[in-house]
C-alpha positions as CSV (number, residue, x, y, z in Angstrom):
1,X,-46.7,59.6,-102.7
2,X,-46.5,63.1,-101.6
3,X,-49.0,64.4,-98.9
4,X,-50.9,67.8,-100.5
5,X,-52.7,68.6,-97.1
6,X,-54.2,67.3,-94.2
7,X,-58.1,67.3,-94.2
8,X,-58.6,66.3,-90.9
9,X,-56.7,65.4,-87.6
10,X,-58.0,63.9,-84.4
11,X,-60.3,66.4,-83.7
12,X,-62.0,67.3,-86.9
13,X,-62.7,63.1,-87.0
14,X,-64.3,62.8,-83.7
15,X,-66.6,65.8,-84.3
16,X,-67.3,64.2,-87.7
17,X,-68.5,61.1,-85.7
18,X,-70.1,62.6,-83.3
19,X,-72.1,64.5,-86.1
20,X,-72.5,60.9,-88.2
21,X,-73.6,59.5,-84.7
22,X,-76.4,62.2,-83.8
23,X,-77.6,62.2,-88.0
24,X,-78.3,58.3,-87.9
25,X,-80.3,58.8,-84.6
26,X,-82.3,61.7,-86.0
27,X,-83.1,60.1,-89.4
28,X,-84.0,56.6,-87.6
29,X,-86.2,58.5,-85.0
30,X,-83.9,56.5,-82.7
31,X,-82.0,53.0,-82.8
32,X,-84.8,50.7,-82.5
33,X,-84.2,47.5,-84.7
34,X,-80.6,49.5,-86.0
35,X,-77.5,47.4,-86.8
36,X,-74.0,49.1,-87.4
37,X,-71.7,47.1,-90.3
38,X,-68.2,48.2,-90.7
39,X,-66.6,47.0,-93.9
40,X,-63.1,45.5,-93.7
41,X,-60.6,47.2,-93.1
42,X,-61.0,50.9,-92.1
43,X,-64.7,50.7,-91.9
44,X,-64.8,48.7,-88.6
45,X,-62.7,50.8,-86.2
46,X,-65.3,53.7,-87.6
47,X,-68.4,51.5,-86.9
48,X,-67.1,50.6,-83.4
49,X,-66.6,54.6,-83.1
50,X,-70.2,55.3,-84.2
51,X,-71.6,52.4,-81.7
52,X,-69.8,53.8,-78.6
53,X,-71.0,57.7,-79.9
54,X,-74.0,56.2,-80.5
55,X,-74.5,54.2,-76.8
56,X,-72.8,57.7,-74.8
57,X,-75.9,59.1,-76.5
58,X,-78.7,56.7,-76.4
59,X,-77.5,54.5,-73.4
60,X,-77.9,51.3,-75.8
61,X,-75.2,49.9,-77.6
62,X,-75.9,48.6,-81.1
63,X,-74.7,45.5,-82.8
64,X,-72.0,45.6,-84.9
65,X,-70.7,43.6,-87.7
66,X,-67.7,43.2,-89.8
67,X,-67.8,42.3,-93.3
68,X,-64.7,41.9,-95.9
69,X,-66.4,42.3,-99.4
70,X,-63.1,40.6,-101.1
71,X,-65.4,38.2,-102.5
72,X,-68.0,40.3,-103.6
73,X,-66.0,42.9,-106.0
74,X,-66.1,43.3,-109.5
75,X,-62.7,45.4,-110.2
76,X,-60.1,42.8,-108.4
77,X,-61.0,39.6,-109.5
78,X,-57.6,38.3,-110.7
79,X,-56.8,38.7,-107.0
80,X,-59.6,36.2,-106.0
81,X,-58.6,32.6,-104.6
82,X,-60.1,29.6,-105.0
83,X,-61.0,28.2,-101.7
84,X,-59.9,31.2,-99.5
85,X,-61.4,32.0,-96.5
86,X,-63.1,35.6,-95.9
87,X,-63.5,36.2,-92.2
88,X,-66.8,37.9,-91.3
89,X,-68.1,38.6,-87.9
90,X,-71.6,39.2,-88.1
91,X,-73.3,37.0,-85.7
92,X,-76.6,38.6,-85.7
93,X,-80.1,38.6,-87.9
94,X,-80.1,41.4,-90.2
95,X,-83.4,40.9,-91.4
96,X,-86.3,43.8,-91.3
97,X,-83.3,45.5,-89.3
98,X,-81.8,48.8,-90.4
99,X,-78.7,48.2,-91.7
100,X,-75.7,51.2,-91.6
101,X,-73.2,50.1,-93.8
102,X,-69.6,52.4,-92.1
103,X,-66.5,53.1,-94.3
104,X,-63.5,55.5,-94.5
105,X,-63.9,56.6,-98.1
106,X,-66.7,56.7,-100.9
107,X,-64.9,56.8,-104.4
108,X,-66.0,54.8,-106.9
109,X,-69.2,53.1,-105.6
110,X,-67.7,49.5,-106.2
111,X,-67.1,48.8,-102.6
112,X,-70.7,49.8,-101.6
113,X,-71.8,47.7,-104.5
114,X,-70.1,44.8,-103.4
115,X,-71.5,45.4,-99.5
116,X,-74.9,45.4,-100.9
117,X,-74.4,42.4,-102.4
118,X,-72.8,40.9,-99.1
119,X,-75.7,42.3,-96.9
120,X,-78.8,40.5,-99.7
121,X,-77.0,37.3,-99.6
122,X,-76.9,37.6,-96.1
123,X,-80.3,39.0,-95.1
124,X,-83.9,40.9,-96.2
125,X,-82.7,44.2,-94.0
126,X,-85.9,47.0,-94.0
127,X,-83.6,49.6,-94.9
128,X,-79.9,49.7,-95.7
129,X,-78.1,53.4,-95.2
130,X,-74.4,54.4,-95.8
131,X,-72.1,56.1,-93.6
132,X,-68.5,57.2,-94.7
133,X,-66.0,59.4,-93.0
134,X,-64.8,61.2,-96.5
135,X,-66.7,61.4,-100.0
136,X,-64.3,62.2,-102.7
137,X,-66.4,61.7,-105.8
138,X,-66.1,60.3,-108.9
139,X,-68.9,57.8,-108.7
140,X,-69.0,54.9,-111.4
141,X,-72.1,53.7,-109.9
142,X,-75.6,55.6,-109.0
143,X,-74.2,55.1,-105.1
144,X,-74.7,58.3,-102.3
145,X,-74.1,58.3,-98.8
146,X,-76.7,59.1,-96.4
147,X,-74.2,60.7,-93.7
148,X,-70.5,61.9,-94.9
149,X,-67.9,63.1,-92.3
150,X,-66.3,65.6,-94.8
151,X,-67.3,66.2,-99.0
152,X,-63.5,66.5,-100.2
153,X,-63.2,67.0,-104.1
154,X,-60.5,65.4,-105.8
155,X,-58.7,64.9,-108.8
156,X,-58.6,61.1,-110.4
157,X,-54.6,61.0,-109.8
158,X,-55.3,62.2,-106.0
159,X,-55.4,59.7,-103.3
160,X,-57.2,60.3,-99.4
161,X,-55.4,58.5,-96.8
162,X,-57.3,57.8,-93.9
163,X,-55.2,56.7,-90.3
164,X,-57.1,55.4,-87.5
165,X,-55.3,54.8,-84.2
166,X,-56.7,51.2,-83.8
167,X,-54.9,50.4,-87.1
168,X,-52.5,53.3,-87.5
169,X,-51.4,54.4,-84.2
170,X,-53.1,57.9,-85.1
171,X,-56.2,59.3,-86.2
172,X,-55.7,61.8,-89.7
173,X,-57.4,62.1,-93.1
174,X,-54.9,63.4,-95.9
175,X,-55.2,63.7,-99.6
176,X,-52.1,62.4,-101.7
177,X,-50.8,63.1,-105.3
């Protein structure tokens, strides 16, 4: 894979969390009854992100989930196992909550679709919002985020590769070919 450019570095990301953080306050007319859930794997580190921006503004800090969709796709099933185990880590009520659904990258739509799914078998939230740090395009599903770090457009044989220091050792969006 050969790196084309780098979208954003350290800098750009925090600003575009900071931005993400202060947009899901405004639209919410606050946090009351708001619940943050990152999806597995890159989406959590984000959500935790958002929750600390989130408390430095607010002074409250939100609950946040973790959820691993495996399960719940429709594009890798011949990698399902029978009997595997799918660790999640949301330990709190979602329903009549808020829910903001975090993840790195909005492509397709078939991992959203698969965290809706995850969240309705899980709960009646009021409201469910998405949050993603890049949107590249190329829906397959009638799926929009509500708050979007950067709109990057891309070719079908492009990738974006998103680092995060929590699971990288550095923070960087690039786009691949």
């Amino acid at each position: 894979m050969i790196e084309k450019a780098q979208l954003m570095d350290e800098k750009a990301m925090a600003r575009a969390i900071t931005r993400i953080s202060h947009e899901i306050i405004e639209k919410n007319k606050g946090i009351e009854d708001l619940v943050l859930l990152g999806v597995k794997t890159r989406g959590i580190p984000l959500a935790k992100r958002v929750q600390l921006k989130i408390e430095e503004i607010e002074g409250t800090l939100l609950p946040v989930g973790e959820i691993d969709i495996s399960r719940y796709r429709d594009d890798i099933s011949e990698r399902r196992v029978e009997g595997a185990v799918y660790d999640d880590n949301t330990s709190f009520d979602i329903d009549k909550k808020t829910v903001v659904l975090i993840d790195d990258v909005l492509y397709t739509g078939r991992t959203v679709r698969a965290a809706l799914d995850y969240i309705i078998d899980n709960g009646r939230p009021r409201a469910i919002q998405l949050a993603v740090l890049v949107d590249r395009g190329h829906r397959e599903l009638p799926i929009r985020a509500d708050y979007v770090g950067k709109n990057v457009p891309t070719s079908r044989n492009e990738f974006i590769s998103v680092k995060l220091s929590e699971i990288d050792g550095e923070d960087s969006v690039t786009i691949n070919e």
